[in-house]
Steps between C-alpha positions, in 0.01 A plus 500: 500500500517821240657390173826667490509782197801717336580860526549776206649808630550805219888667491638816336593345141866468409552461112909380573421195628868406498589803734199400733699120505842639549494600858448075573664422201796357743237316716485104568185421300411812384335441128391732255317375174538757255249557196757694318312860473667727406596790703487762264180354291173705569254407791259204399743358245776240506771356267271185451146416516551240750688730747310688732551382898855494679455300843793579810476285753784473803514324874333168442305333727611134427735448279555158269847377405570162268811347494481097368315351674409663777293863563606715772162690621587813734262696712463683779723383767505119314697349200412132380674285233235324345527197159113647417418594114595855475223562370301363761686638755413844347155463486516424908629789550280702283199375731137505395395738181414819598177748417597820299348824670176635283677808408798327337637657165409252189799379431720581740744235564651298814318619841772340631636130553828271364709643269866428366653225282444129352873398354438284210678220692194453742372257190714263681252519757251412269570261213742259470812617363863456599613584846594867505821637400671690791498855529828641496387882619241341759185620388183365625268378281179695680526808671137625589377706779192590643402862528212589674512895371617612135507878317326462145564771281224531234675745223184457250290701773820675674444349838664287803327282759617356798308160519537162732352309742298720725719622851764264399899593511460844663891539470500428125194701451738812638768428292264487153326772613817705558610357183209640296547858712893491396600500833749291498852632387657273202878441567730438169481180442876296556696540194432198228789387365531262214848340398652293252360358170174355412465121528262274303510136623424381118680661244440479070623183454292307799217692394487329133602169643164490776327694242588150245405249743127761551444446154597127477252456811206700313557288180479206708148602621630533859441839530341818296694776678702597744575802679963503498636784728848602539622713874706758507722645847716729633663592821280759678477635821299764689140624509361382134175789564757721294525216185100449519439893463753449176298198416176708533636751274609316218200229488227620701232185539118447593629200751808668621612440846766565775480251753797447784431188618719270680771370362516700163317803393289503200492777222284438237334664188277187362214593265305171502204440720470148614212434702200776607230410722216738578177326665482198274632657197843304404726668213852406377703723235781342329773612313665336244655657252762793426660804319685740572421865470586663200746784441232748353117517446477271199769222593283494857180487309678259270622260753109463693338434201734185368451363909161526462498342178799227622361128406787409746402759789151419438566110554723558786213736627221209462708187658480709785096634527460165466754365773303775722141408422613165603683616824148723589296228427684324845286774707227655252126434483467268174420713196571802646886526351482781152752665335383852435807630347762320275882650373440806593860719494556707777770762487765585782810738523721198356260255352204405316312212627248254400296447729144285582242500757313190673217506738283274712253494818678348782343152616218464782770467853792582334760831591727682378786292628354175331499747203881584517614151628318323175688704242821579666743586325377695219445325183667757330859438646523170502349339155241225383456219646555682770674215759719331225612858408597557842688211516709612143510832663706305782711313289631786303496783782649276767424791730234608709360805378370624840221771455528564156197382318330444841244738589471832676156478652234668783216292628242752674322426865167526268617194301627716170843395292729674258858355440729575206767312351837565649717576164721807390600474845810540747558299806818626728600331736847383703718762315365374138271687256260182297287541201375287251350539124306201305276434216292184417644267241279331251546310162489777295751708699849631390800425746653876384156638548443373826830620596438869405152475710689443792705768439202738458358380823802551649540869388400691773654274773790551331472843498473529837851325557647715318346830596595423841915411436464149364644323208175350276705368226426171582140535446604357097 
């Protein structure tokens, strides 16, 4: 029996990946994840070093939806309910790993495979924590679909491939390929409109009370950090495409993504990595720490250098390498786990960053989805020790916080993984606009400081509420 291989098929190149998306923008399942290129930037180059490939992807084979419990697996002519891991279930459906063709670019990403969303509340699933609180917009807490055929645009060598499973989906293999062609007419999206103020469900005063009983639970030795995040809504309804091309303007990401899943559709602009898997090669990127952007050259300049120099930042930065290298050390080959870079600030259109890298060589018969499942969620959003911050984050939230600080992720047919971390993102869904903005808390932080993070982190989001008709005075 031949071992089945995948195709690579080159396509006129199309620098405007977000015009190439908007014709299925409106789509069931259509999903774009967005590098954040910029449009008018010269051939080759990008706004950040790790932005280089956008991946569209529309028409799912089998698609993957979580809700408590239960999964609801739908394919061709058959939907199941099934009480399987999700992440098992996934890795069904994925099917044996799959050879990548000789003359495969290096470094080309996903040849096809799953792709959509974790939601942080999928832990449940996974460690013991309280039972989960109910959604009050629906959303699931996995939507991921399998797509046998994908467009990868490659703006570092200007070029787009059609790639999949060999003589699979012939329909969806039209539609990409009159996609790439610009065949297909894009109709104005459905007005968005966004009413009424901005909501936070904890305001000033809650804030320093949890943020208190944080630092009474770290001075007990309970707890060295923990990752407090306050959500923000608004009444919104029609096609959010319009507020993600606002988003993509004022805080263009290298993990940005549209995704319009069911139940909610998810605009996001994170810039943190969270788990990359290329043969055996593991790496992890967290970020922990933050300034803003200055007003002029030397403030800017100003502002990276005391991060980078931050005793605070720095700490915050190492609880979590080390939270990581534990979490990689569930799946990775012992003595393989390094890490080659250390505070390192990384500058975006609103931020600086501090930022780490960890790496390790997958374990002998593990896979990417033993990768994901051992250190989901990210270390990085929730705190250290990881389950007992969870459980403060509980306490103090008393919400779910559906996707945010899950994970955005692709696992490829040939067995490959990248996933960011679902932040400095916006979920609407059932007439409601969500966001949410956090920072970790640890003993040396200040309750006023932490506040004003938020608020930084928030910026953008904001910005889009109000660019669009809202009222973002709550935001404070």
């Amino acid at each position: 029996m031949a071992t089945e291989t995948l195709s690579i098929e080159p396509l006129p190149y199309r620098r405007d990946s977000l015009a190439l998306f908007a014709p299925v923008a409106h789509r069931p399942w259509a999903l774009l994840l967005d590098s954040g290129v910029r449009t008018d930037a010269p051939t080759g180059g990008s706004s950040f070093g790790t932005g280089r490939y956008d991946i569209v992807v529309a028409e799912p084979k089998r698609t993957l939806v979580t809700q408590g419990p239960m999964t609801e697996v739908r394919g061709p002519g058959t939907v199941r309910l099934s009480p399987e891991d999700p992440f098992a279930l996934v890795r069904k459906c994925l099917g044996p790993r799959i050879l990548l063709p000789a003359d495969w670019p290096p470094g080309l990403p996903f040849p096809g495979g799953a792709l959509g969303y974790f939601g942080y509340d999928l832990v449940r699933r996974l460690e013991r924590l309280p039972s989960p609180f109910p959604d009050p917009l629906g959303v699931p807490q996995m939507a991921i679909g399998i797509y046998d055929q994908a467009l990868v645009v490659d703006h570092g060598e200007g070029r787009t491939w059609l790639v999949g499973r060999r003589g699979s989906a012939p329909e969806t293999r039209t539609l990409l390929l009159r996609l790439a062609h610009g065949d297909i007419p894009c109709r104005p999206p459905r007005p968005f409109t966004i009413g009424g103020p901005l909501r936070s469900n904890m305001e000033a005063a809650a804030y320093a009370r949890h943020f208190a009983r944080i630092q009474a639970w770290i001075q007990a030795g309970d707890c060295y950090q923990v990752n407090l995040a306050r959500r923000f809504s608004v009444r919104a309804t029609g096609d959010p495409w319009t507020a993600y091309l606002e988003l993509r303007a004022l805080s263009p990401a290298p993990f940005a993504a549209y995704l319009n899943t069911p139940g909610g559709r998810i605009l996001s602009s994170s810039p943190e990595r969270f788990l990359r898997l290329v043969g055996d090669e593991v790496e992890t990127r967290p970020i922990k720490g933050t300034r803003p952007r200055g007003t002029d050259p030397a403030e800017d300049r100003r502002l990276a250098a005391e991060l980078a120099e931050s005793p605070k930042d720095r700490a915050e930065n190492l609880m979590i390498v080390d939270l990581l290298r534990n979490d990689l050390g569930r799946t990775c080959a012992p003595g393989t786990i390094r890490v080659p870079r250390l505070f390192q600030v990384e500058t975006y259109p609103g931020v600086h960053h501090l930022v780490s890298t960890v790496t390790g060589r997958l374990a002998a018969g593990a896979d990417a989805l033993d990768l994901l499942r051992g250190c989901f969620p990210g270390g990085s959003v929730t705190g250290a020790p990881k389950i007992r911050a969870m459980q403060i984050i509980d306490a103090l939230e008393g919400e779910p916080r559906g996707v945010y600080c899950g994970s955005i992720a692709y696992l490829g047919f040939d067995g490959s993984l990248d996933s960011s971390i679902l932040i400095r993102t916006l979920v609407q869904a059932s007439g409601e606009l969500r966001f949410w903005a956090g920072g970790g808390i640890i003993a040396d932080s200040s309750c006023a400081a932490e506040w004003q993070e938020i608020a930084v982190k928030a910026k953008a989001m904001s910005k889009v509420v109000t660019r669009l008709g809202g009222d973002a005075a709550g935001l404070g």
